[in-house]
Backbone bond lengths (Angstrom), bond angles and torsions (degrees), N, CA, C in turn:
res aa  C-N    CA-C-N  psi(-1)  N-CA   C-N-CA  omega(-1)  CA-C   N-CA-C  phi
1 X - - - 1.453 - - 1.523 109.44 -
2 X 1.283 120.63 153.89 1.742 121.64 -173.96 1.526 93.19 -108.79
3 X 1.417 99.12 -174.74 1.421 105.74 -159.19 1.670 94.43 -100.37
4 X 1.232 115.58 156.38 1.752 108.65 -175.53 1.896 84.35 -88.55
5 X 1.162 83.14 169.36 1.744 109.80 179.92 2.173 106.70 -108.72
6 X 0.855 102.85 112.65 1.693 96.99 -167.39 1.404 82.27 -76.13
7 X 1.017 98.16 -177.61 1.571 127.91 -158.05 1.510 128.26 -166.58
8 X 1.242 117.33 101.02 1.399 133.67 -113.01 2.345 73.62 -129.39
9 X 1.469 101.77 139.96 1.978 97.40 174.86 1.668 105.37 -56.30
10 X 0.680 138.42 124.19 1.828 123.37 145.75 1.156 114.83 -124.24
11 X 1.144 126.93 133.83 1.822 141.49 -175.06 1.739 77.06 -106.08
12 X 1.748 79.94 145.68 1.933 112.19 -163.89 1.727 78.77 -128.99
13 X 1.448 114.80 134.45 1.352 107.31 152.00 1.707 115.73 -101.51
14 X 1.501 105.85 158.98 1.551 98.71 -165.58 1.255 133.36 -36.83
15 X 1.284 111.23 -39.37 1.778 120.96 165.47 1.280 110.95 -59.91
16 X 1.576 141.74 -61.86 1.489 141.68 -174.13 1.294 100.06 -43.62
17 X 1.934 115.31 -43.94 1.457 99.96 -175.46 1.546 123.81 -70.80
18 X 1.585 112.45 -26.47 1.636 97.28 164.27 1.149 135.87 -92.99
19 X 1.202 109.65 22.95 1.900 136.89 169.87 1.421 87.87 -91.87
20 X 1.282 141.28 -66.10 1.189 122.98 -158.47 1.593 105.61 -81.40
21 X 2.036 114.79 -35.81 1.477 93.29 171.54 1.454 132.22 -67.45
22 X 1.770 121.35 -9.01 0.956 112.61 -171.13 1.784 100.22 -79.17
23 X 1.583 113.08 -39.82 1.259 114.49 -168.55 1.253 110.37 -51.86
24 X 1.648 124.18 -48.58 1.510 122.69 -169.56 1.659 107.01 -52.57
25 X 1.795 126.39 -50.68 1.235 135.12 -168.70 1.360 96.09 -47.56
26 X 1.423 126.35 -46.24 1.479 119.83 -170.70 1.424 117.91 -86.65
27 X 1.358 119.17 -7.37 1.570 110.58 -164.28 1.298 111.86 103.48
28 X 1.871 102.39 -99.90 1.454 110.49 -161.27 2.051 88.49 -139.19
29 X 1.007 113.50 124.74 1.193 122.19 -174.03 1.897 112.24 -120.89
30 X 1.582 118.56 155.70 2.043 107.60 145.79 1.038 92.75 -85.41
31 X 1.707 77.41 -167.64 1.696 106.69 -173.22 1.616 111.99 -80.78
32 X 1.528 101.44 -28.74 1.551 114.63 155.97 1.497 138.81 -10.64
33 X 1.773 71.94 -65.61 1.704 102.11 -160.11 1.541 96.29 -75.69
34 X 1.229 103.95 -43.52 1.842 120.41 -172.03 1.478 103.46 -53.00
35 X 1.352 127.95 -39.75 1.200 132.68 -144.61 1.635 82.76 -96.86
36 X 0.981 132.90 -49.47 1.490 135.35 -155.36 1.335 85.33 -82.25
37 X 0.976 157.31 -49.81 1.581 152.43 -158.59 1.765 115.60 -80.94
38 X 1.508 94.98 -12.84 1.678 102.19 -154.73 1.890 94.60 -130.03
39 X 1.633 101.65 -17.60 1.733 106.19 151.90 1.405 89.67 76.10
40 X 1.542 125.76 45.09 1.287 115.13 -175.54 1.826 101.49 -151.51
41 X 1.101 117.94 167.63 1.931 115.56 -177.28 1.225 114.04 -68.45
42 X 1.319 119.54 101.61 1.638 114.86 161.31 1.645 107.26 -18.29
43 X 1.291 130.23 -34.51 1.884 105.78 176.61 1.161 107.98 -76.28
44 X 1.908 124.43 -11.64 1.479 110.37 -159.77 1.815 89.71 -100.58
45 X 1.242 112.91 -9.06 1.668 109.31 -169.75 1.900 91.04 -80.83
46 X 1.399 101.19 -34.96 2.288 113.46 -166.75 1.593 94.36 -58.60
47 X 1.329 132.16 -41.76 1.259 147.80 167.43 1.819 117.57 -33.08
48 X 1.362 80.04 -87.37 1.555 112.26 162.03 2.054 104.79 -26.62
49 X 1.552 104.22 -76.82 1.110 104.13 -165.58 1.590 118.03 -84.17
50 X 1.641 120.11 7.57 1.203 135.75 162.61 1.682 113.17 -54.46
51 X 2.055 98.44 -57.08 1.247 111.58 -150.06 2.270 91.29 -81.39
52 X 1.419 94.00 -26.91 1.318 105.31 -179.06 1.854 112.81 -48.45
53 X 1.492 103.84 -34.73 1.346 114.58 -150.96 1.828 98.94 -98.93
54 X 1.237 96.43 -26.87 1.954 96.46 -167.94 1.635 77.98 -90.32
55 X 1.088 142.41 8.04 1.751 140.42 158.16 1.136 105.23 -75.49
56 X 1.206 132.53 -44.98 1.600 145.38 -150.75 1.477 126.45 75.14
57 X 1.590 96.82 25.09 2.147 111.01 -170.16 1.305 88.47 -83.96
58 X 1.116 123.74 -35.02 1.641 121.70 -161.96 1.760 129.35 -132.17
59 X 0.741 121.59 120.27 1.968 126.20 -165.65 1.499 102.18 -115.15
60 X 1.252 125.30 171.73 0.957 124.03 169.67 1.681 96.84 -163.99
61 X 2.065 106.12 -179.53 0.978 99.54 -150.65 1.802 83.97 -142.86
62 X 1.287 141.12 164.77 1.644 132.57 153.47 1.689 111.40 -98.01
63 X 0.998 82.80 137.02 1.638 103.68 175.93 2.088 106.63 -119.34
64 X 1.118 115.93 140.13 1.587 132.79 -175.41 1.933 86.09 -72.42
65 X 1.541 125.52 112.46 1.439 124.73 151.20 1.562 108.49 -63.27
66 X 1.340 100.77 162.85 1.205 122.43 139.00 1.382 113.46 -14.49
67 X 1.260 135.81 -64.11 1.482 123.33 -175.55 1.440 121.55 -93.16
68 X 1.071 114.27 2.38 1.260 115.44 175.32 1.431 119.30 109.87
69 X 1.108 123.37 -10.27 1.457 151.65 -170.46 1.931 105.61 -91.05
70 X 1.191 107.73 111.18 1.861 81.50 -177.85 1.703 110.64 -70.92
71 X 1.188 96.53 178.29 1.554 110.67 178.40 1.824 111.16 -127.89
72 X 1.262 102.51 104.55 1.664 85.18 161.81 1.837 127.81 -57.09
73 X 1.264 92.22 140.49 1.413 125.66 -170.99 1.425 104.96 -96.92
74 X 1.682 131.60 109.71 1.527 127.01 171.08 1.516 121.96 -93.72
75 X 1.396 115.56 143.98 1.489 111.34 -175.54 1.794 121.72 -131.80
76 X 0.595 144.41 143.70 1.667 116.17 173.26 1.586 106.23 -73.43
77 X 1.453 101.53 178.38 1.601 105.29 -178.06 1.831 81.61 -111.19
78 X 1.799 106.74 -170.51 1.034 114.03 141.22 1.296 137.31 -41.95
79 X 1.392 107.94 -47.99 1.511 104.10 -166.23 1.675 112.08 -84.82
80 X 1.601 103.22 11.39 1.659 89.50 169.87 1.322 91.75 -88.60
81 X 1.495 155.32 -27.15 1.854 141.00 160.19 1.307 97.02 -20.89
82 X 1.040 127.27 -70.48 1.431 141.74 -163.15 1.516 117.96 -35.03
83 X 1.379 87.73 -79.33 1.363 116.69 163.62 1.955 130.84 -30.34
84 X 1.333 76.12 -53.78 1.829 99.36 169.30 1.440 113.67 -67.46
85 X 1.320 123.59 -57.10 1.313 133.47 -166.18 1.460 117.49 -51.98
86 X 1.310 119.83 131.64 1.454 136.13 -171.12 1.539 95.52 -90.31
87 X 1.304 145.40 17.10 1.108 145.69 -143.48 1.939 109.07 -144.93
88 X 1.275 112.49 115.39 1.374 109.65 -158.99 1.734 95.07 -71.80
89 X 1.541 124.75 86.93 1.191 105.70 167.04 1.594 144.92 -71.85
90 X 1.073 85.79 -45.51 1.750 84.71 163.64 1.436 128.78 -37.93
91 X 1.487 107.82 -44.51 1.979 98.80 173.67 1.122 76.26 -92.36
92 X 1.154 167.01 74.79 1.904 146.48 131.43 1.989 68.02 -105.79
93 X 0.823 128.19 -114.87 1.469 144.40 176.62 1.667 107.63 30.73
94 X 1.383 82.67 -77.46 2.054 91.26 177.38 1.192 121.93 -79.82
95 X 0.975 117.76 -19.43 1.567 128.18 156.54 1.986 114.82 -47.92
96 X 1.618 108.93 -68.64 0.991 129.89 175.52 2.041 102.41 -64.56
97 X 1.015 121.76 -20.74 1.589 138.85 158.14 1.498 102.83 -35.92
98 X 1.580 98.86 -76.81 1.025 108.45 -152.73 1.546 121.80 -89.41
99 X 1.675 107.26 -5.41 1.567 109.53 156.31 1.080 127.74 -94.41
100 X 1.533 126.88 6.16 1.575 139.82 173.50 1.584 91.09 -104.06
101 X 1.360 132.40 41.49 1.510 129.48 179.14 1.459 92.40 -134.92
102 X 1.748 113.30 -50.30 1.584 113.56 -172.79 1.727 85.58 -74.33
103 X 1.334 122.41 -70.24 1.626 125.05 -165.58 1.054 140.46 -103.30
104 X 1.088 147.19 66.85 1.605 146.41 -139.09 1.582 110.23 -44.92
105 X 1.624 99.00 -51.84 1.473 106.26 -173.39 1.807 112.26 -104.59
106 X 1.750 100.97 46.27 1.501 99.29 167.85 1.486 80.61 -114.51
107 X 1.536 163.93 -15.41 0.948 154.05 -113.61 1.786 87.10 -124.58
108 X 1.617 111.92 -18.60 1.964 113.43 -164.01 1.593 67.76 -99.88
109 X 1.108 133.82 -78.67 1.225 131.69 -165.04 1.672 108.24 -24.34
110 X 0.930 130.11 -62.73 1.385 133.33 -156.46 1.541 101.36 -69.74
111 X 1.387 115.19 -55.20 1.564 112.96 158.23 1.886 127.02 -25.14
112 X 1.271 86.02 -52.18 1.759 106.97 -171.34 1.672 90.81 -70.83
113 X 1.303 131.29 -70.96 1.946 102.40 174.60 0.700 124.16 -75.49
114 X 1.783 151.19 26.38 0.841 147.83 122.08 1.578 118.23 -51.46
115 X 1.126 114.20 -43.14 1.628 119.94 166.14 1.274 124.21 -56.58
116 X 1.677 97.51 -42.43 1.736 116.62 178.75 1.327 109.07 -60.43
117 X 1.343 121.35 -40.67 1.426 118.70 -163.23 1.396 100.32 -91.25
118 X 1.352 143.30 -17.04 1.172 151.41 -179.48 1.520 103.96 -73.77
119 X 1.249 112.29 -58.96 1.144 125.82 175.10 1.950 134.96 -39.80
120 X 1.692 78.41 -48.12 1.296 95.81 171.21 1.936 115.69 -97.93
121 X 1.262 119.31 17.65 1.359 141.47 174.98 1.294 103.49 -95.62
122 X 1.668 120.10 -69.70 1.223 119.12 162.38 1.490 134.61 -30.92
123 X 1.439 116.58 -60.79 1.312 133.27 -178.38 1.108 108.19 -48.19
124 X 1.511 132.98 -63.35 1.246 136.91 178.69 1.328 101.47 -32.20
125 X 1.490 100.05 -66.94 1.976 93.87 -164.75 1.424 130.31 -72.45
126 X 1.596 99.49 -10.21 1.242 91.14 177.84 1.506 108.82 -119.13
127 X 1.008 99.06 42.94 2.239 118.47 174.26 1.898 85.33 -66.11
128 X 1.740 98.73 136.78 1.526 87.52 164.59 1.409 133.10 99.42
129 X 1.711 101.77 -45.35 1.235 105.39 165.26 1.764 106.06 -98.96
130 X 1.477 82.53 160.85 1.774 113.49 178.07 1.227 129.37 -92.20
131 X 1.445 121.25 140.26 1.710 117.62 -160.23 1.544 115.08 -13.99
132 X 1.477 116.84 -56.94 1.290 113.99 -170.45 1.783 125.34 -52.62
133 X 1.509 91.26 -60.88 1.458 102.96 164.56 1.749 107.54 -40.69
134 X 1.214 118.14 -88.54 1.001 120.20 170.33 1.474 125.47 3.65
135 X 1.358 112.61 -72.41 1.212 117.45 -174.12 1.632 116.31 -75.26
136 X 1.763 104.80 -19.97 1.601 97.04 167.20 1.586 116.90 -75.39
137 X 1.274 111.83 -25.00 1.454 115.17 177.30 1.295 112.98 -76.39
138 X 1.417 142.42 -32.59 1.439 148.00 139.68 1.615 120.36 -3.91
139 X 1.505 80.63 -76.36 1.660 100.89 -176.43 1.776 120.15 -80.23
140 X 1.747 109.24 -3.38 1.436 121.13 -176.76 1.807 81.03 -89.29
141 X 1.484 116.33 -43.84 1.311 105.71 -161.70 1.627 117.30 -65.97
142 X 1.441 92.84 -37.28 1.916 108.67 -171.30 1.811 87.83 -78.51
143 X 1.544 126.69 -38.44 1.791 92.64 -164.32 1.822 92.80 -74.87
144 X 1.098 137.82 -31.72 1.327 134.29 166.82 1.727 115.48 -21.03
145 X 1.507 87.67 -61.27 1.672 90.73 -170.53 1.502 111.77 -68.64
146 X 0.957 128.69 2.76 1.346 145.33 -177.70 1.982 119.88 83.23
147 X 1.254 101.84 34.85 1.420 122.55 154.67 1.340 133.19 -55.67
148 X 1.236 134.11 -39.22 1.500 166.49 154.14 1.679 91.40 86.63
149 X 1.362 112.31 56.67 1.230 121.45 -167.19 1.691 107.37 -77.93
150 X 1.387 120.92 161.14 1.411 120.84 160.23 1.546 99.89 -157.34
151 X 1.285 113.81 -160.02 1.531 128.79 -169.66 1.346 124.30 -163.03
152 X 1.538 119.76 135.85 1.609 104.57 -177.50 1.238 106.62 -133.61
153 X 1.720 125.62 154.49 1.655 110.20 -164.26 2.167 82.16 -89.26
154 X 1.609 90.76 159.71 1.337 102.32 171.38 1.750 118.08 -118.75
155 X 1.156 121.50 176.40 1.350 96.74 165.65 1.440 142.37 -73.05
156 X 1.099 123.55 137.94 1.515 102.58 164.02 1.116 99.99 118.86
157 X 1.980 130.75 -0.45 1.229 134.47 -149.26 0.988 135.95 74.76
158 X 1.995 113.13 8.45 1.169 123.52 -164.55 1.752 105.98 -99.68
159 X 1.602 117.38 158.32 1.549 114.74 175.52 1.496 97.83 -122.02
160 X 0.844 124.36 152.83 1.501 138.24 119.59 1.537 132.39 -78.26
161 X 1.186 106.95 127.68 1.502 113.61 -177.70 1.668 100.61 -111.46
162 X 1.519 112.53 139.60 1.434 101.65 -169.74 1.834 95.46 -136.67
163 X 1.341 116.05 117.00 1.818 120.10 169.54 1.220 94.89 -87.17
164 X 1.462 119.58 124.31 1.102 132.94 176.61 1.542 109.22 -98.85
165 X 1.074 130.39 -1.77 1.129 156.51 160.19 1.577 130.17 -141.78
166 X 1.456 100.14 153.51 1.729 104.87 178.93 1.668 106.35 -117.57
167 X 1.831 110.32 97.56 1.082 112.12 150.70 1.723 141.25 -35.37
168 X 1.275 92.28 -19.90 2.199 99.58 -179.41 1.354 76.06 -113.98
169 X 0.988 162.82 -133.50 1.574 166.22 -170.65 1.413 94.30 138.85
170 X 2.020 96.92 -79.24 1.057 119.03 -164.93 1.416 134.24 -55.50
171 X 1.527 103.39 -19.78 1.490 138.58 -164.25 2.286 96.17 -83.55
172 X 1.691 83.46 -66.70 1.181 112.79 -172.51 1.695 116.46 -41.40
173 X 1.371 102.58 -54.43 1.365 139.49 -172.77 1.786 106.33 -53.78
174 X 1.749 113.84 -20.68 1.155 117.32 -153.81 1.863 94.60 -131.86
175 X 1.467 104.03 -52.59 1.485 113.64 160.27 1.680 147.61 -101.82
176 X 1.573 92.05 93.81 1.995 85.45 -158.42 1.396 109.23 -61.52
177 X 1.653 125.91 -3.91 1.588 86.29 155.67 1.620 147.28 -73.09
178 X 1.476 94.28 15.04 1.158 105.32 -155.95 1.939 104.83 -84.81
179 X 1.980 94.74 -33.97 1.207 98.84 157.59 1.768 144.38 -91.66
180 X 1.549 94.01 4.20 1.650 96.27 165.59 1.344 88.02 -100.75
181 X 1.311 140.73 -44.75 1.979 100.46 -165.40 2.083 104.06 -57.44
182 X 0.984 122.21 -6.48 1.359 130.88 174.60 1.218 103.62 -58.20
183 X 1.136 123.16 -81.05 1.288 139.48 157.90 1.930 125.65 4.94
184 X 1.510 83.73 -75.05 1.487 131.53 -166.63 1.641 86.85 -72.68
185 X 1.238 146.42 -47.71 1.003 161.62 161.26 1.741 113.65 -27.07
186 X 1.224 105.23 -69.67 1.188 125.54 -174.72 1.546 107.95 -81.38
187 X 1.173 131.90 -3.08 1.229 135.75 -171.72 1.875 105.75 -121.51
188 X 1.474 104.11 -5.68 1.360 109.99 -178.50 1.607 109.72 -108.08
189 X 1.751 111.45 -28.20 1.611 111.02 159.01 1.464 126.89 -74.10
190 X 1.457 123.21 -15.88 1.146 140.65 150.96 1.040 151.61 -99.97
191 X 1.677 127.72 56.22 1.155 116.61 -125.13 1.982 88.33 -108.37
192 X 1.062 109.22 16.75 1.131 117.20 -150.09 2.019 88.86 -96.33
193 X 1.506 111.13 -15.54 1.338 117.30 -179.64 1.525 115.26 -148.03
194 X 1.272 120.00 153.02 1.095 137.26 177.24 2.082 115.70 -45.15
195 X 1.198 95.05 107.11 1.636 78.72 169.53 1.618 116.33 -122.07
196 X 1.429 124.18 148.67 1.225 137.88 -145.65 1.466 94.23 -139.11
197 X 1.488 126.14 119.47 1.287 120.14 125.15 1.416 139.81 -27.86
198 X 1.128 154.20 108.59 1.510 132.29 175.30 1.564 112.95 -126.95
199 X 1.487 104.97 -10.60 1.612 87.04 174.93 1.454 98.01 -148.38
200 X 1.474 129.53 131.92 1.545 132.77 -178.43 1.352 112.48 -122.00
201 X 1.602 93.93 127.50 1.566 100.09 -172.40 1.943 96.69 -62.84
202 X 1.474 106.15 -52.32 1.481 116.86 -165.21 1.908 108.18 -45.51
203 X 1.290 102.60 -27.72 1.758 114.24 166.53 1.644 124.08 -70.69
204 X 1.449 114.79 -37.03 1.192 127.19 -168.98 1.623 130.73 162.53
205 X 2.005 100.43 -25.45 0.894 84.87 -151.31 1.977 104.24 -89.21
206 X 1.885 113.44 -166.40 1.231 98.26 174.82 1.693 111.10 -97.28
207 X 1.433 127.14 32.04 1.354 129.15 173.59 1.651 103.10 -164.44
208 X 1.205 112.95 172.01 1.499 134.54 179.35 1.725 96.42 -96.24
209 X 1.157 135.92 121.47 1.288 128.65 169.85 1.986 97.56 -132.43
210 X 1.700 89.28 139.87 1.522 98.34 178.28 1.747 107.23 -114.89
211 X 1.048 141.25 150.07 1.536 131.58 126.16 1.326 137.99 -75.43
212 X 0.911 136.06 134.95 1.182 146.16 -133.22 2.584 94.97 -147.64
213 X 1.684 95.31 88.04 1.133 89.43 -155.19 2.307 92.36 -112.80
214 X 1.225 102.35 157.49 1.557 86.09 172.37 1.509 110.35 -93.45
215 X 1.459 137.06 167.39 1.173 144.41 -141.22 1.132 91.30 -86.01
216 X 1.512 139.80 -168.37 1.489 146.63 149.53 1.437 91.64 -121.23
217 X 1.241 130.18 130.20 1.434 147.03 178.79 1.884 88.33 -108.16
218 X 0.897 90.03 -22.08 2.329 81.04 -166.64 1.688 108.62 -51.77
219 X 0.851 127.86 111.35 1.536 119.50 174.63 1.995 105.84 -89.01
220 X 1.388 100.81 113.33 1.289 115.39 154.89 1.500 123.49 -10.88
221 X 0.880 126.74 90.78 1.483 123.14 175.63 1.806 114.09 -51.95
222 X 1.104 125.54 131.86 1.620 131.24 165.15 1.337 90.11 -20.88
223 X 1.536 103.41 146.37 2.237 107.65 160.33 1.839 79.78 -102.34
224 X 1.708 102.74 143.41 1.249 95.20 177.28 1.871 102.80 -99.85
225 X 1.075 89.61 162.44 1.930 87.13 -176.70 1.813 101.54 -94.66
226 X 1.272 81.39 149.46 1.518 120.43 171.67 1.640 93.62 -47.68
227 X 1.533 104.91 146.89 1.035 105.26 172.42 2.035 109.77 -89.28
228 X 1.433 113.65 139.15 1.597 97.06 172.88 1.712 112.22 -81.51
229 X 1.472 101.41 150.55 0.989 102.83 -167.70 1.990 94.93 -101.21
230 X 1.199 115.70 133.25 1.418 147.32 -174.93 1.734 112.41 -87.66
231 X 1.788 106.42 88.24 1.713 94.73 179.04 1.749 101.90 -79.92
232 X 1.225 104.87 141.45 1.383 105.14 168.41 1.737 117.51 -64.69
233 X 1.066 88.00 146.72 2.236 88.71 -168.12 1.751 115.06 -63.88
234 X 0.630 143.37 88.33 1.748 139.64 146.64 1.178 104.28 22.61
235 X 1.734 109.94 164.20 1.187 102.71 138.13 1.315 150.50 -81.38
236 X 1.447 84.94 -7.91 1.791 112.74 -169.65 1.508 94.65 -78.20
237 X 1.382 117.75 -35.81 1.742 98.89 -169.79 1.418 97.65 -86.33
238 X 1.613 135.68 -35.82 1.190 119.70 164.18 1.814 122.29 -27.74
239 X 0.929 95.04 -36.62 1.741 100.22 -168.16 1.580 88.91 -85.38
């Protein structure tokens, strides 16, 4: 089990929130980058990510620039999941507390129809459409839920799907089934292709990233063997 993440009120005003949503989409961003992306003054983004940081939504780190001068580096913490999430976690938390106390294994269960019903939510709507569609309606559905999800085509027919955020965070953070029925999820509306984990926030990283690969139907042909080659016997081994 992981450790829960407490979760403390903080009111975001509309700007802090797209300082912190732009930062999560990227990872680890400056104030630079923030400002150019968000069309606003690097002093008004230093502001922004001041009041962000004495919150504890946002940390950062120095990195050596180009000139020799370091540059702070911005990141979210945990508690911007929190923060973001359209999702009442705290009673999801003690709630889910207090039925992993009567049942250990009603707590995987409850995960698993939650998947089921997702599953079968999805399907409906996306009866009909084709990989592409598909995968925009995926990621319309997950940035909805407050995922800050998107998608990019790769080569080869391949996607990446990237959560730039974790709507259950708090849930997640404490119960890993919360991130394989995720998984299991996305691999049950598509079954038509390979899906891959590749990057976990719950491991380290700063987003959820999936691949999204098409099947190989080709079956391997037999390798045929070499023929052995047969010395005729001596006389010496005769004897």
């Amino acid at each position: 089990m992981m450790n829960a993440v407490h979760v403390p009120p903080v009111d975001l005003s509309a700007a802090q929130r797209q300082v912190v949503v732009a930062l999560k989409r990227r990872g680890e961003a400056s104030a630079e980058e923030l400002a150019e992306a968000l069309g606003i003054t690097p002093s008004g983004v230093r502001q922004h990510l001041a009041a962000l940081r004495a919150a504890g939504i946002v940390a950062a780190r120095q990195e050596r620039g180009r000139s020799g001068r370091p540059t702070d580096l911005y990141h979210s913490t945990d508690l911007a999941e929190a923060v973001l999430s359209k999702v009442s976690v705290d009673l999801s938390v003690e709630l889910l507390g207090h039925i992993e106390e009567e049942d250990p294994q009603l707590v995987s269960r409850i995960f698993e129809r939650r998947r089921d019903r997702r599953v079968e939510q999805a399907r409906t709507q996306m009866a009909g459409k084709n990989l592409d569609e598909k995968m925009a309606f995926l990621a319309g559905m997950l940035d909805e839920e407050g995922y800050l999800a998107d998608f990019e085509k790769l080569p080869g027919g391949a996607y990446r799907m990237t959560l730039h955020s974790c709507a259950i965070w708090a849930v997640a953070s404490r119960y890993g089934q919360a991130c394989t029925t995720e998984l299991e999820f996305l691999r049950e509306v598509l079954p038509e292709v390979e899906v891959e984990r590749v990057a976990h926030k719950a491991a380290g990283a700063y987003a959820c990233g999936y691949e999204v690969r098409p099947r190989d139907h080709r079956v391997a042909a037999p390798r045929r063997r070499r023929p052995v080659a047969v010395t005729p016997a001596t006389d010496e081994l005769r004897a």
